[in-house]
C-alpha positions in Angstrom: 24.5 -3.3 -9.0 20.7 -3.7 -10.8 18.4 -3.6 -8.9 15.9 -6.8 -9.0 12.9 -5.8 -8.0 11.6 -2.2 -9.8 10.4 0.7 -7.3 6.8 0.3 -9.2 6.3 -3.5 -8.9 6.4 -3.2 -5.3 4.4 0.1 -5.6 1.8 -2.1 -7.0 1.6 -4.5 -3.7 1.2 -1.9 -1.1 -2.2 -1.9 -0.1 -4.5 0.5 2.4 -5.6 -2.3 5.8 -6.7 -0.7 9.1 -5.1 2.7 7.9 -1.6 1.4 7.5 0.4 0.8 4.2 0.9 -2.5 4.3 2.4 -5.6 1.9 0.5 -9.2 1.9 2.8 -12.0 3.4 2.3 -13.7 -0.5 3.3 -10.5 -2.3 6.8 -10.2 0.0 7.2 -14.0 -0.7 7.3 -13.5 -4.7 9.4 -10.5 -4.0 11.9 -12.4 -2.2 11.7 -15.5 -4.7 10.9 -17.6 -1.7 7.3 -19.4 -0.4 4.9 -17.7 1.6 4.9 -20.9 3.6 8.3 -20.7 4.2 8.6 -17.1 5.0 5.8 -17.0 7.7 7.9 -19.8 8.9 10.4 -17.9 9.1 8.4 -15.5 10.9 6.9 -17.4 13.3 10.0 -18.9 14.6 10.8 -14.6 15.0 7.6 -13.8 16.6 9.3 -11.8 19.1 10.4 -9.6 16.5 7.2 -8.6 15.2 4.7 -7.4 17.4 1.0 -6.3 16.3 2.3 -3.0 14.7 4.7 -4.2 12.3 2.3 -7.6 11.3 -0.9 -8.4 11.8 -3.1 -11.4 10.4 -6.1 -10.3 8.2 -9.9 -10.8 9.5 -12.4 -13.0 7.6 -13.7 -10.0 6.3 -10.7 -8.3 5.5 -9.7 -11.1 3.3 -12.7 -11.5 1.6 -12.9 -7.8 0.5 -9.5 -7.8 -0.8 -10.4 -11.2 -2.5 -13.9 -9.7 -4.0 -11.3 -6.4 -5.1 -8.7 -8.0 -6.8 -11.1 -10.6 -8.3 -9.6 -14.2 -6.7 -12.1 -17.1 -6.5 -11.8 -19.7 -3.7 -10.6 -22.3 -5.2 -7.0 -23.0 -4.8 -4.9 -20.8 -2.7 -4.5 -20.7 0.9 -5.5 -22.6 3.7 -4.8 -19.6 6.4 -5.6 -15.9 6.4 -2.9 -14.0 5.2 -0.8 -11.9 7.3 -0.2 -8.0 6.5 3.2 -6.4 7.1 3.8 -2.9 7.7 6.6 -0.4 6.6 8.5 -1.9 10.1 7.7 -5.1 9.9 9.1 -5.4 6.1 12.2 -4.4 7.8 12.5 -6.4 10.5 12.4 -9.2 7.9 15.5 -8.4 6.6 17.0 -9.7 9.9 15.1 -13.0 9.6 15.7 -13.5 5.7 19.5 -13.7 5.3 20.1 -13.8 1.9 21.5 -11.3 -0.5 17.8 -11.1 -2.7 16.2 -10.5 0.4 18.7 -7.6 0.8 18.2 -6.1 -2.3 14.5 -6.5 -2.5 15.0 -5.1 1.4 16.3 -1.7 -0.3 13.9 -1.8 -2.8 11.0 -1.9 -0.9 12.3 0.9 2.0 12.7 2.9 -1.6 9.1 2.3 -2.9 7.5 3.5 0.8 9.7 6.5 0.8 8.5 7.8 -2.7 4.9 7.4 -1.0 5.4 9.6 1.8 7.2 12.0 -0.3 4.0 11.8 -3.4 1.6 12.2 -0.2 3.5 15.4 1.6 4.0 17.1 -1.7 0.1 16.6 -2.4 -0.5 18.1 1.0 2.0 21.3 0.4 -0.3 21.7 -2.6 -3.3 22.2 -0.9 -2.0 24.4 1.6 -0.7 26.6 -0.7 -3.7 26.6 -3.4 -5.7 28.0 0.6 -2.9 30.4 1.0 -3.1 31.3 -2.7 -7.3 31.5 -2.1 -6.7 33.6 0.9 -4.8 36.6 -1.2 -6.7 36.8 -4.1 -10.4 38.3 -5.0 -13.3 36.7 -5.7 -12.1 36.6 -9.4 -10.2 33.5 -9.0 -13.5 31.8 -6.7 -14.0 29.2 -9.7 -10.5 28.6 -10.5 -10.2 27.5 -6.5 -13.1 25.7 -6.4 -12.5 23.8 -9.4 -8.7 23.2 -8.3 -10.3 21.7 -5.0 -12.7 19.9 -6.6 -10.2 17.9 -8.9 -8.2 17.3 -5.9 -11.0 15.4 -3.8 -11.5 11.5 -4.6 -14.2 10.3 -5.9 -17.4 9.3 -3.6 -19.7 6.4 -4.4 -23.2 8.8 -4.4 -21.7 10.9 -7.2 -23.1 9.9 -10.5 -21.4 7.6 -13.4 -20.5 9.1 -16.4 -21.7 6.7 -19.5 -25.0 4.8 -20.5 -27.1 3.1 -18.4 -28.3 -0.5 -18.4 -32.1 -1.1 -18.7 
């Protein structure tokens, strides 16, 4: 059986809110071939099933940072703030959607944010081992660590841009 949604689709749709991995109610919507009206309708007539933790509604602010990120304008588009759902909440909408897409995309999704956890504990094994590693050896390998640490840390806003400047 194909799958209809691909792992990196929904990859692309989970986003960072209030330290959870979360998926927008409009981005679950397309996934499921359904509209977001009629899935938070859905939801709403569930409410029971989805406490704070597994779906929240986005802040003012909230939206408009995610708006100003992904470049939206105004006009058009929603007349409410959009709700988030988390890792538990996606599955608890398997019990409210009952159709066989919502199934599949179900699987697809519980897929996508267990290759996450798996891509963020592996990057976490790395660093302990690369201090284990740094622990052991002299202070011959100092630049090689420091350098390995270095490319491992994001990227800060204070450190400078690479390119020309604008006068």
């Amino acid at each position: 059986m194909s799958s209809l949604v691909s792992i990196e689709r929904i990859e692309d749709r989970i986003i960072l809110i209030r330290g959870q991995k979360v998926i927008l109610d409009s981005d679950l919507a397309e996934l499921y071939g359904v509209p977001t009206k009629s899935l938070n309708l859905s939801v709403k007539r569930n409410l029971g099933r989805f406490p704070e933790d597994f779906m929240f509604q986005l802040s003012e602010e909230e939206y408009e940072t995610l708006r100003f990120q992904f470049e939206t304008s105004k006009r058009g588009g929603r007349r409410y703030l959009p709700y988030a759902f988390t890792e538990h909440g996606i599955l608890m909408l398997s019990s409210v959607l009952n159709s066989e897409r919502a199934i599949m995309v179900n699987i697809q999704i519980m897929r996508a944010f267990t290759k996450l956890r798996k891509i963020l504990t592996s990057h976490e094994d790395l660093k302990r081992k690369i201090e284990a590693m740094e622990e052991r050896y002299d202070v011959q390998f100092k630049v090689v660590f420091e350098t390995i640490k270095s490319l491992m840390t994001p990227l800060t806003k204070e450190q400078k841009r690479i390119g020309f400047k604008k006068d």
